[in-house]
C-alpha positions as a printed Julia matrix, in Angstrom:
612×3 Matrix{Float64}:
 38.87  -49.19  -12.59
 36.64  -51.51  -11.16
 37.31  -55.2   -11.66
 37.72  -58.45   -9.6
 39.58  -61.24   -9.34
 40.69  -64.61   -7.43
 42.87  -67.74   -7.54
 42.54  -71.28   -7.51
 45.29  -73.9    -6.47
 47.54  -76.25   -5.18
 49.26  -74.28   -3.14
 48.56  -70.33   -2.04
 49.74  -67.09   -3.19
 51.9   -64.06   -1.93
 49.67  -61.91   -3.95
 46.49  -60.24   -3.94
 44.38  -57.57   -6.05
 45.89  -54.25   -4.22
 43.36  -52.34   -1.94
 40.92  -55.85   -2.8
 38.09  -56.45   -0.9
 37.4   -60.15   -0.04
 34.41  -62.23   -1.52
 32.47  -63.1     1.59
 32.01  -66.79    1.6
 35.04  -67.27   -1.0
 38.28  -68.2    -0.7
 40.69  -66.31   -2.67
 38.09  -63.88   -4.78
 38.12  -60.02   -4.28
 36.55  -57.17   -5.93
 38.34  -53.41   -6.48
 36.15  -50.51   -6.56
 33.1   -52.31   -6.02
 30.48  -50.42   -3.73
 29.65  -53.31   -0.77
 26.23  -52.58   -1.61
 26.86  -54.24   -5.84
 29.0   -57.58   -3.92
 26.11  -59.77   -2.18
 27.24  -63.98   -1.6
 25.4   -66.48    0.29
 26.8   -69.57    1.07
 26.44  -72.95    3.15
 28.54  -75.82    4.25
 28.53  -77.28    0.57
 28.13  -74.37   -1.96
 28.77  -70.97   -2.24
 27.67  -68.16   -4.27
 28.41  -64.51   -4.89
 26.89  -61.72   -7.8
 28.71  -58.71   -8.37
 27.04  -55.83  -10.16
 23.51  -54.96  -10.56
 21.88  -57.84   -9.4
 17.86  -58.21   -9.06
 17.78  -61.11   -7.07
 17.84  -60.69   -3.02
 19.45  -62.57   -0.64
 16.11  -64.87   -0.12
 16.62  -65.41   -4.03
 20.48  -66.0    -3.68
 19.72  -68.82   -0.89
 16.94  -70.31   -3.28
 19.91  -70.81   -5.69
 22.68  -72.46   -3.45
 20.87  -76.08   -4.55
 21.21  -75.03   -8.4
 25.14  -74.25   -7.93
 25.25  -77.74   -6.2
 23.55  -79.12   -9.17
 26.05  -77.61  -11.51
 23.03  -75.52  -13.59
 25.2   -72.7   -13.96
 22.63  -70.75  -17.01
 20.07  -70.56  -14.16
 22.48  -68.14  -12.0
 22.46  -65.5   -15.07
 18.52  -64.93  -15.38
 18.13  -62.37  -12.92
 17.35  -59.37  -13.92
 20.41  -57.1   -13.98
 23.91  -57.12  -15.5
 26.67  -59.16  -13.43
 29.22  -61.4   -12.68
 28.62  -64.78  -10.82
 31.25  -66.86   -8.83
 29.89  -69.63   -7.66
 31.8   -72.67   -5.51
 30.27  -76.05   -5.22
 32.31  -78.79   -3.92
 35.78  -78.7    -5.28
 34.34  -76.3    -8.62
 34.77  -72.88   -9.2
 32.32  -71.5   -11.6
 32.84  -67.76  -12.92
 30.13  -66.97  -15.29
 30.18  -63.23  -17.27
 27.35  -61.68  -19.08
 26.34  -61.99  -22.63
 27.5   -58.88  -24.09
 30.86  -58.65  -22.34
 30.15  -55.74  -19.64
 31.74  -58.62  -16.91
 34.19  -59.69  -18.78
 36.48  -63.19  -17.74
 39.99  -63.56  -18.77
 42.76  -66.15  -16.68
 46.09  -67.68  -16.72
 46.85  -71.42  -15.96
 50.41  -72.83  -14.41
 51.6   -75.96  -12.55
 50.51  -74.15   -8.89
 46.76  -73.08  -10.2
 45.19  -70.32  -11.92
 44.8   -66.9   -11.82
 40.95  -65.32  -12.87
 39.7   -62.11  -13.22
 37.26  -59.48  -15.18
 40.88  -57.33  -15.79
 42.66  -58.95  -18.85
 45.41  -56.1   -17.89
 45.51  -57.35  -14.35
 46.69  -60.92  -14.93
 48.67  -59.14  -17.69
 50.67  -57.26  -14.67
 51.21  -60.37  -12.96
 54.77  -61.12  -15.1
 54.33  -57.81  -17.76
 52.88  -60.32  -20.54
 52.79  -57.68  -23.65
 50.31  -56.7   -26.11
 49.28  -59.51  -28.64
 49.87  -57.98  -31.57
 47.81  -60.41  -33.72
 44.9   -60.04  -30.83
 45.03  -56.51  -31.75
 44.92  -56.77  -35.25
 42.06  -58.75  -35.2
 40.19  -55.91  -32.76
 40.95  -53.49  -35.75
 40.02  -55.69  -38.71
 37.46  -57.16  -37.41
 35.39  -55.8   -34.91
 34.06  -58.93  -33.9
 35.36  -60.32  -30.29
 34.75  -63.92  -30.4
 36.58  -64.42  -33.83
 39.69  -65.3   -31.63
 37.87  -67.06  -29.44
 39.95  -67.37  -25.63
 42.53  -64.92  -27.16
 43.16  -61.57  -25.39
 44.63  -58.95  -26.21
 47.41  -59.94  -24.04
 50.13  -62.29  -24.56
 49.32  -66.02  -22.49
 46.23  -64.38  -20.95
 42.91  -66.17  -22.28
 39.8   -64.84  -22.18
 36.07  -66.5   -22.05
 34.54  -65.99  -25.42
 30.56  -64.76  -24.96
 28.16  -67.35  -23.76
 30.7   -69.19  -21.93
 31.7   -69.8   -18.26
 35.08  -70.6   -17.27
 35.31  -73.62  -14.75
 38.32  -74.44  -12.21
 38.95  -77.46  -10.67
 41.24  -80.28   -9.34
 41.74  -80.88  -12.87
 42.61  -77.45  -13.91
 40.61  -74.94  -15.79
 38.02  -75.11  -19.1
 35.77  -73.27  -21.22
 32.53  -74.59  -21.44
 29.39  -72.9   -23.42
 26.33  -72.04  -20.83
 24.24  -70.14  -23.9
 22.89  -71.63  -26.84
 24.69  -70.35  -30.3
 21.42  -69.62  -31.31
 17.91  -69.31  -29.7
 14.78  -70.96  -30.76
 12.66  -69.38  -32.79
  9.7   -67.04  -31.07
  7.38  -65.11  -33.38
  7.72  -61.4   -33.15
  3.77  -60.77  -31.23
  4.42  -63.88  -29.46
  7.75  -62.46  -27.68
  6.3   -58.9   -27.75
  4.76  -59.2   -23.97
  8.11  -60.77  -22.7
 10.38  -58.16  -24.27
  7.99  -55.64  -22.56
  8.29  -57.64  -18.97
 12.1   -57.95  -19.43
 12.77  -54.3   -20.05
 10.7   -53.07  -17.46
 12.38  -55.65  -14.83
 15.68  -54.33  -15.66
 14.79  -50.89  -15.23
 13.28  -51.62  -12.06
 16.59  -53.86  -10.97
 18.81  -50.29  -10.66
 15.48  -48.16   -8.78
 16.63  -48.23   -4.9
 16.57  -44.82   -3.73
 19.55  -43.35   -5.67
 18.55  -40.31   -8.27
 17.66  -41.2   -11.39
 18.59  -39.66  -14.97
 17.84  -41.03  -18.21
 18.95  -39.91  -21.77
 15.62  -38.87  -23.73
 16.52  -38.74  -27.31
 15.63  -42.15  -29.98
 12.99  -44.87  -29.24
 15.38  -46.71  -27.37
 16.47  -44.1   -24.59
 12.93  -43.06  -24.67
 11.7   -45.92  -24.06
 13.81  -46.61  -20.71
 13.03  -43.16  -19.52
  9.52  -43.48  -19.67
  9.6   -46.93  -18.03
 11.58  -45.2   -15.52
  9.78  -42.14  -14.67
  6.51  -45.25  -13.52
  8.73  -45.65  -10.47
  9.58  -42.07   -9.55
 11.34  -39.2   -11.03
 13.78  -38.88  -13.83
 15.74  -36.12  -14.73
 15.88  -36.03  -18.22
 18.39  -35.0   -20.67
 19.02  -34.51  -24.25
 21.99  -34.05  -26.35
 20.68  -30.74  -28.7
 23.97  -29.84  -30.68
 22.69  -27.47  -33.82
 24.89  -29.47  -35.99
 23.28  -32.46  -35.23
 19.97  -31.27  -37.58
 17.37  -33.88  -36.28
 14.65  -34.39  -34.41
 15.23  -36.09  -31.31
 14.96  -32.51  -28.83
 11.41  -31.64  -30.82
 10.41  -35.43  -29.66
 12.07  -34.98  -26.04
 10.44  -32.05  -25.87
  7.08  -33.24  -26.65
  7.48  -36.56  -24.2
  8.64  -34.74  -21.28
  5.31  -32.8   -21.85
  3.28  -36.38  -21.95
  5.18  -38.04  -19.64
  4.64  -37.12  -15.72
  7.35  -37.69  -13.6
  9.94  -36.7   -16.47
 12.15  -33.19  -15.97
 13.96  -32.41  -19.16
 16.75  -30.55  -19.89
 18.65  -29.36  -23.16
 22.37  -30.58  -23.1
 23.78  -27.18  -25.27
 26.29  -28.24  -27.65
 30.06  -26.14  -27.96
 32.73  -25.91  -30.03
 34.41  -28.88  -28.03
 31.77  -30.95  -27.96
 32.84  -32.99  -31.23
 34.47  -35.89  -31.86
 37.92  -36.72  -30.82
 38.42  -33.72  -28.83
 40.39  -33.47  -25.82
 43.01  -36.23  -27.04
 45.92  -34.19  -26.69
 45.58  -34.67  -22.92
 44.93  -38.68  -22.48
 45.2   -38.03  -18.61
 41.93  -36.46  -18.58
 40.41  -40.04  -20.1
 40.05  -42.92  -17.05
 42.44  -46.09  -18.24
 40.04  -49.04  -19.34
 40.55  -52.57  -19.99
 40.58  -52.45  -23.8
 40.2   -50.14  -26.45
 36.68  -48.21  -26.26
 34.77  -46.08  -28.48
 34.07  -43.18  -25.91
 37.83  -42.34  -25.74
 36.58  -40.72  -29.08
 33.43  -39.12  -27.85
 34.77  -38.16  -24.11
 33.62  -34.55  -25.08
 29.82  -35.74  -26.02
 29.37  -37.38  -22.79
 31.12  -35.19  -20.49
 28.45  -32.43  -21.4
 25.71  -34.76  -20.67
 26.94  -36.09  -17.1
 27.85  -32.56  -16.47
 24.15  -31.82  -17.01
 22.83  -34.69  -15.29
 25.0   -33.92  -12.21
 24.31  -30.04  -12.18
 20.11  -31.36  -11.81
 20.29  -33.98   -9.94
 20.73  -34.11   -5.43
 24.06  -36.72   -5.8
 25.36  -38.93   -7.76
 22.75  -41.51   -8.97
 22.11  -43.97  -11.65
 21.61  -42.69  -15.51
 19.91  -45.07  -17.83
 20.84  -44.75  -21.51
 19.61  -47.09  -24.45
 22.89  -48.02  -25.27
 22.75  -51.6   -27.88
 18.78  -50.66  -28.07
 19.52  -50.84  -32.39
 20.84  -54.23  -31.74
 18.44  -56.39  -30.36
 15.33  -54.22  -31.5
 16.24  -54.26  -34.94
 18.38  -56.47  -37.29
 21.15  -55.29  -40.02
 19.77  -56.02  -43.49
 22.55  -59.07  -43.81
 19.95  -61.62  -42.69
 18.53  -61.52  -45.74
 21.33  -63.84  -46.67
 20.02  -66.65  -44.26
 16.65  -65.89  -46.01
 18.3   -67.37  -49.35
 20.14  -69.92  -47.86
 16.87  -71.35  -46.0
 15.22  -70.72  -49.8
 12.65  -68.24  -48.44
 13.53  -66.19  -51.75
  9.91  -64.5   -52.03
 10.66  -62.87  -48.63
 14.09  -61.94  -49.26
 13.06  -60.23  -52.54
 10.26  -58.29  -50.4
 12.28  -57.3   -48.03
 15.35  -56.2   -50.34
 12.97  -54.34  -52.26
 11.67  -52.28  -48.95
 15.35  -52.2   -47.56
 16.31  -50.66  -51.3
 13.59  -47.77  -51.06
 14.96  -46.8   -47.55
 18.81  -46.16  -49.12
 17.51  -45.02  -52.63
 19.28  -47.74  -54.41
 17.81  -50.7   -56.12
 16.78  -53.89  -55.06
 18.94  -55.88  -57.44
 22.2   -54.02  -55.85
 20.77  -54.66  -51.88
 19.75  -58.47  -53.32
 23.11  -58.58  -54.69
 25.06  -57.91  -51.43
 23.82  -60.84  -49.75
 24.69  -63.61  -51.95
 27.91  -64.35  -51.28
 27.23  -64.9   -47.73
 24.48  -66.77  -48.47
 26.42  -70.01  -49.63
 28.87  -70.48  -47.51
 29.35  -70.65  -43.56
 31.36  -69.2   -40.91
 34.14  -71.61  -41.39
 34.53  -71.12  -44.88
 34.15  -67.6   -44.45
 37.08  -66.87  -42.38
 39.27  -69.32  -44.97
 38.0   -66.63  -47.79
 38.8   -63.42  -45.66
 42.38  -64.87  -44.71
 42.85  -65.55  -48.43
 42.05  -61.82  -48.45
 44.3   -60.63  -46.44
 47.02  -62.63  -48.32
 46.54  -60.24  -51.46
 47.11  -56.77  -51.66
 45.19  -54.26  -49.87
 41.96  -52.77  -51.28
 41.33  -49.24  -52.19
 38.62  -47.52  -50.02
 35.05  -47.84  -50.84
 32.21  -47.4   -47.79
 31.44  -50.94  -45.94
 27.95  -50.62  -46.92
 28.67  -51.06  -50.91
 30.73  -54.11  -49.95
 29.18  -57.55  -50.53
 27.64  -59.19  -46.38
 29.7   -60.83  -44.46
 29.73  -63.22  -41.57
 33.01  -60.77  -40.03
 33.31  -58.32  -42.58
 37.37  -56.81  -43.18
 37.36  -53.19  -42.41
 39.62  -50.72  -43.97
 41.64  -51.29  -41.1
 43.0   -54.3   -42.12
 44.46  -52.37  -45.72
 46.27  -49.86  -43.26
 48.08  -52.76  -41.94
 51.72  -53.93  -42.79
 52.32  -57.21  -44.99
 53.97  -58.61  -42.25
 50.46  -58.38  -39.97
 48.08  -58.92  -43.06
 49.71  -62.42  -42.97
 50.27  -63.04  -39.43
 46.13  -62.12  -39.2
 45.22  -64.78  -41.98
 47.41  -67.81  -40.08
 45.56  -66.64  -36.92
 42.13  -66.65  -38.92
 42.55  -69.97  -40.42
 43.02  -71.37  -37.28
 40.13  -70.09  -35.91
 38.39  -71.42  -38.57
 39.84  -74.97  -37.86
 38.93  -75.12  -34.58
 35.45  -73.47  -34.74
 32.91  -76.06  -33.26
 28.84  -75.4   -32.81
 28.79  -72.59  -34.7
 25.06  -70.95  -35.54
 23.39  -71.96  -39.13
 22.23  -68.45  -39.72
 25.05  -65.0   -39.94
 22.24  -63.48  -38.19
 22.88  -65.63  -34.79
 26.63  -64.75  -34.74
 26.61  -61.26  -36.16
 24.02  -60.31  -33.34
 26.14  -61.4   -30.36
 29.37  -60.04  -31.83
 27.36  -56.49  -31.97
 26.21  -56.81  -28.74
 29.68  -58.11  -27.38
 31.51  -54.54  -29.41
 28.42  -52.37  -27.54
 29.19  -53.84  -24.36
 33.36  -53.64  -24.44
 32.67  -49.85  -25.61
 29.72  -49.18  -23.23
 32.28  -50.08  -20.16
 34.67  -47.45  -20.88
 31.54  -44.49  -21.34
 30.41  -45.88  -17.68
 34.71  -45.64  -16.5
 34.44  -42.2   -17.69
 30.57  -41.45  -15.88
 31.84  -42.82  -12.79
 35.47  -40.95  -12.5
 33.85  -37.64  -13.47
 30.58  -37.82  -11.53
 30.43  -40.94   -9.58
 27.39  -41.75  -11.92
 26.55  -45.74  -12.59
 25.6   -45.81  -16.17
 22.43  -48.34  -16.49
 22.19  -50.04  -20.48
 19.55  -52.54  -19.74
 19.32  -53.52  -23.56
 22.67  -55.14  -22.34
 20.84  -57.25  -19.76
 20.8   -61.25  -20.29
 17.16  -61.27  -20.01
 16.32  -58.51  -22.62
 19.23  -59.92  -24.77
 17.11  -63.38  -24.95
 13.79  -61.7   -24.84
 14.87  -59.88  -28.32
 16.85  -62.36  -29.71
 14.2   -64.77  -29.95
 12.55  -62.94  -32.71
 14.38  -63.53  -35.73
 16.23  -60.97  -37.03
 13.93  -61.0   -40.59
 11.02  -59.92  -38.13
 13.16  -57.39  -35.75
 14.76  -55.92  -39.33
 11.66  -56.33  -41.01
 11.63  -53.15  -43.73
  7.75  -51.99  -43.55
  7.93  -51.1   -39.88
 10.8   -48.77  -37.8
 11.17  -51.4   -34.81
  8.72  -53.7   -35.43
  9.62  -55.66  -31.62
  9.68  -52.43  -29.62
  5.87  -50.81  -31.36
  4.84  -54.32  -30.34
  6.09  -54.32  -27.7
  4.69  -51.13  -25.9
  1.73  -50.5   -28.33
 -1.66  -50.23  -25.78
  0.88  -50.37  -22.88
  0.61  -46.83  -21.64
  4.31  -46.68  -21.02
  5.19  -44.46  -24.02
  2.94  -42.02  -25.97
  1.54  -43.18  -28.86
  3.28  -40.08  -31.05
  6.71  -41.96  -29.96
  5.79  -45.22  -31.13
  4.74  -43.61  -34.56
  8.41  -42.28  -34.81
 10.33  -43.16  -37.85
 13.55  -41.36  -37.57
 16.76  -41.65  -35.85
 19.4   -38.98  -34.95
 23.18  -39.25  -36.15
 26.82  -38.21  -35.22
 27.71  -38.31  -38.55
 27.88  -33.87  -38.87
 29.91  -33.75  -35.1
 32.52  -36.56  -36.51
 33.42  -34.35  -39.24
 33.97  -31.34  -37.43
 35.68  -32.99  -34.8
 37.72  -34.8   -37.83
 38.18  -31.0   -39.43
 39.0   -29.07  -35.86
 41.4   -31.95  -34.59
 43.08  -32.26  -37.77
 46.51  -31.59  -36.14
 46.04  -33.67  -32.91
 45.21  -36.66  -35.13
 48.15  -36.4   -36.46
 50.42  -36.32  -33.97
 48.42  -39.08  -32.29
 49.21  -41.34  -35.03
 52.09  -39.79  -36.78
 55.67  -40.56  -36.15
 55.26  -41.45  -32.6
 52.14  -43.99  -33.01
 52.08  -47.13  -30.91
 49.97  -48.65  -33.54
 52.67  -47.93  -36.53
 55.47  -49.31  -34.5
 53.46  -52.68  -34.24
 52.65  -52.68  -37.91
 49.32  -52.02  -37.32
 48.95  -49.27  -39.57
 50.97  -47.73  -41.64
 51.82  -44.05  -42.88
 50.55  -43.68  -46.24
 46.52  -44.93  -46.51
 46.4   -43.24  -42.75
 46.95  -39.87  -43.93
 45.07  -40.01  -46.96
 42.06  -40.95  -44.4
 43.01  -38.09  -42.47
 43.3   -35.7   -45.18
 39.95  -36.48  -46.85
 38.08  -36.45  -43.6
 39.93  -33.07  -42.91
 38.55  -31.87  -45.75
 35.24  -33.25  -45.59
 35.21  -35.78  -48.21
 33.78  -39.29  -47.69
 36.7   -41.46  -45.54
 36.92  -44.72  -43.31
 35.08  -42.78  -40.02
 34.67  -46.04  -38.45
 38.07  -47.03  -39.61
 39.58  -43.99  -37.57
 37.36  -44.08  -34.81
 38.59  -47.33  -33.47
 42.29  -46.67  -34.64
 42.28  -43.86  -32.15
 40.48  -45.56  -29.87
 43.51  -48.33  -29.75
 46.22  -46.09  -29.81
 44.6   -44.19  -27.02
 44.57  -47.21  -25.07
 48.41  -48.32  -25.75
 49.42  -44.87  -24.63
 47.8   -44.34  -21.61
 49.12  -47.96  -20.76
 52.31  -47.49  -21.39
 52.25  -44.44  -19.44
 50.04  -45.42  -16.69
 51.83  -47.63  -13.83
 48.84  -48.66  -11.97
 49.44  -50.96   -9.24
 47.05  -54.37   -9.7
 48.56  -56.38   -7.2
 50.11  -56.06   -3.49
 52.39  -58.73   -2.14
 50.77  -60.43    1.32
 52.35  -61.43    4.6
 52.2   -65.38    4.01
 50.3   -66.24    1.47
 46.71  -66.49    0.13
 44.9   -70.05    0.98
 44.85  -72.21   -1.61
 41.29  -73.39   -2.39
């Protein structure tokens, strides 16, 4: 695993990250299984300041910023293009500054000598064997939404830095303080078009040195980076082409690698293995993350497309995929909630009506869904799901016939015990207690949680590209820049109904980037026919994954009998809680391969590290 990590205090420490490579320029910061060439600092007499990751600033642009750290304006370090973490020392201040959606995560732990800081929440975990929160996990599971916890992890007296905030260490100790706005000013949608365009472009550019370069070529949003990529030199290009799969996203590869000089594309052949939630009888073969990921479930997927991308490509490169692209082009149809609450009821209607004719029901039950939200806030909210989770647990019905939400309760939450359900609503209310600047609009928050979920998830697919291949997976929809470029727009223009991706065909349209037949595109590819099978064909694996033995059952976390009716009906190819399953695999994949995993995070040190 790649991570970092460093220490502030008082007095020094007899411990350091094992096999850590010092910060240059920093006391008492290392990275792990960082390439020298991703760990750049600069410093002077009076500041200091170090990006790890894929940075696009150079060292001329690093020096150029050595005032700003000494000024304290810590936003201004995170608008290069690029995805990274910042540490940055001025004075007696220690700023460590993530990125928006959660790729560079920052977790630490506070005591009388100093504190402890890192992008590893299982690292400063190891430090005294803290356990698993159990409540921390719940909340993964029912919620899906990071930040509802706030600085909880999902270890016991390790906090983590909730999206769009720094953490800051000084002679005072250590605090949270926001660095983003909760929500962005409002940009109309052909307004922001040109700087979404510059944004993406800069970010592909960022990760273009000289290493190969691959690119999934499949929806708008892959397309669209591949394309952008292939104006700076070649791109081996692949596409995912399972039968099963039944839609058109190899007939549009196809047709763009045709258009498009400088792109080579190749067919990624689908197999009986390459379903979902294959392979899980041998966690081994899966790289230990951080947290719980998604790709622990779709290992088999992505294996067969690095496998392609290294078998056509000279060594191991960089392989751009578009990866969150859905959520900062477009916008879930929940806004139209904040379109009632702001009284814009003529547009809501219009746009229920066109999000109606897209799912074949009626406007009246699509109107109907977004009521609720639509008169009360995220406070109040969270007091009404806790109720909720006092009562009994709900029979199944899909999440999209369920009324909007600010953070919706999965069926994960009605596999839980009583004893969690409860434990879950204390935690929730207060959350909601201590909730301060919160957005106005569901849109603002449900936006960054999505991107924060994409960005957890889309760590453990590039864990998995780099252990297999030595591959650096590239998702620059994940990128600050692009994240505020997009998120400008407001989500009733990004989601608006008439138009597939309104931002992106304004985006490129006239550009020359992408042919014109791509920007005219109005479908999207699914999983949905490879969950199933992989559902069907794993039937028995799933089961002993979360039978008697399960991690997750011993916690209360779910519990026997809703479980295997899930499993039975998906078995069998009814309708059933996919995304339910998906990430209650994905956590019980994680708590087994921890508990059987000893990895050594720390080495003991002749002396003792400096205290800063």
């Amino acid at each position: 695993m790649r991570w970092s990590a460093g220490w502030y205090g008082i007095v020094g420490q007899d411990r350091r990250p094992a096999g850590g490579r010092a910060v240059p320029g920093l006391e008492a910061a290392w990275t792990c299984g960082w390439p020298a060439a991703r760990v750049r600092a600069v410093g002077d007499e009076r500041a200091a300041l170090a990006v790890i990751g894929e940075c696009g600033a150079d060292d001329a642009h690093l020096c150029d910023a050595l005032p700003v750290v000494r000024a304290r304006g810590w936003r201004a370090l995170t608008r290069w293009p690029g995805s990274y973490l910042v540490v940055a020392r001025g004075g007696g201040t220690l700023a460590v500054i993530g990125d928006l959606a959660g790729q560079h995560p920052v977790y630490f732990r506070t005591d009388v000598a100093g504190t402890w800081w890192s992008t590893a929440a299982s690292a400063l975990a190891a430090l005294d064997g803290a356990p698993v929160d159990v409540t921390a996990l719940a909340a993964h599971l029912a919620f899906g939404q990071p930040d509802v916890l706030a600085t909880r992890s999902l270890f016991r007296d390790v906090r983590r830095v909730p999206g769009g905030h720094l953490l800051l260490i000084g002679p005072d100790g250590a605090a949270v303080e926001r660095y983003e706005p909760a929500a962005y000013p409002r940009a109309g949608l052909r307004t922001q078009a040109p700087v979404v365009r510059a944004a993406l472009a800069e970010a592909v550019a960022a990760r273009i040195d000289g290493r190969p370069v691959s690119a999934d070529l499949a929806g708008l949003d892959s397309t669209t980076l591949a394309c952008l990529a292939a104006r700076r030199g070649p791109v081996t290009a692949v596409t995912f082409a399972d039968g099963r799969l039944r839609d058109d996203d190899l007939a549009f590869a196809v047709r763009t690698a045709a258009a498009v000089p400088g792109l080579t594309h190749h067919a990624v052949p689908g197999a009986a293995g390459t379903v979902y939630y294959a392979g899980l009888d041998d966690l081994s073969a899966l790289p230990v993350t951080d947290a719980p990921n998604a790709y622990a479930v779709t290992a088999s997927i992505k294996r067969a497309v690095l496998d392609t991308v290294a078998a056509n490509t000279s060594g191991p490169g960089v392989h751009f995929t578009g990866a969150a692209g859905d959520a900062v082009l477009s916008a879930p149809s929940s806004y139209l909630a904040d379109l009632l609450r702001e009284r814009h009821r003529r547009r809501a209607l219009q746009h229920a009506l066109g999000h109606a004719r897209l799912r074949h029901t009626s406007a009246f039950t699509v109107f109907s869904r977004a009521c609720a939200a639509s008169r009360t806030g995220l406070a109040g909210a969270w007091r009404q799901t806790a109720a909720e989770l006092r009562g009994p647990a709900r029979n199944w019905i899909p999440q999209a016939q369920r009324p909007f939400a600010w953070t919706a309760l999965l069926a994960t939450a009605d596999w839980m015990t009583g004893g969690v359900r409860l434990m879950l609503a204390a935690a929730l209310d207060e959350a909601a207690g201590a909730l301060t600047g919160t957005p106005a609009r569901l849109a603002d928050w449900s936006d960054r949680q999505d991107l924060a979920r994409v960005g957890a998830n889309t760590a453990g697919w590039r864990a998995l590209a780099l252990a297999r291949h030595g591959i650096e997976l590239a998702a620059p929809f994940l990128d600050n820049e692009v994240i505020r470029a997009c998120l400008a727009v407001g989500a009733d223009e990004r989601g608006d109904p008439r138009t597939y991706k309104p931002l992106l065909a304004a985006a490129f349209a006239g550009s020359g980037v992408l042919p014109g037949f791509v920007l005219a595109r109005t479908t999207k590819g699914g999983f949905n026919a490879l969950a199933y099978a992989g559902l069907r064909d794993n039937a028995s694996s799933l089961r002993d994954l979360l039978g008697p033995s399960s991690q997750l059952a011993a916690l209360g976390l779910v519990t026997e009998a809703p479980l295997a009716d899930a499993l039975a009906r998906a078995a069998a190819g009814q309708p059933t809680a996919q995304g339910a399953l998906h990430l209650v695999v994905a956590a019980e994949v994680w708590l087994r391969q921890h508990a059987a995993t000893a990895t050594a995070w720390w080495e003991e040190v002749r002396g003792r590290v400096a205290p800063v």
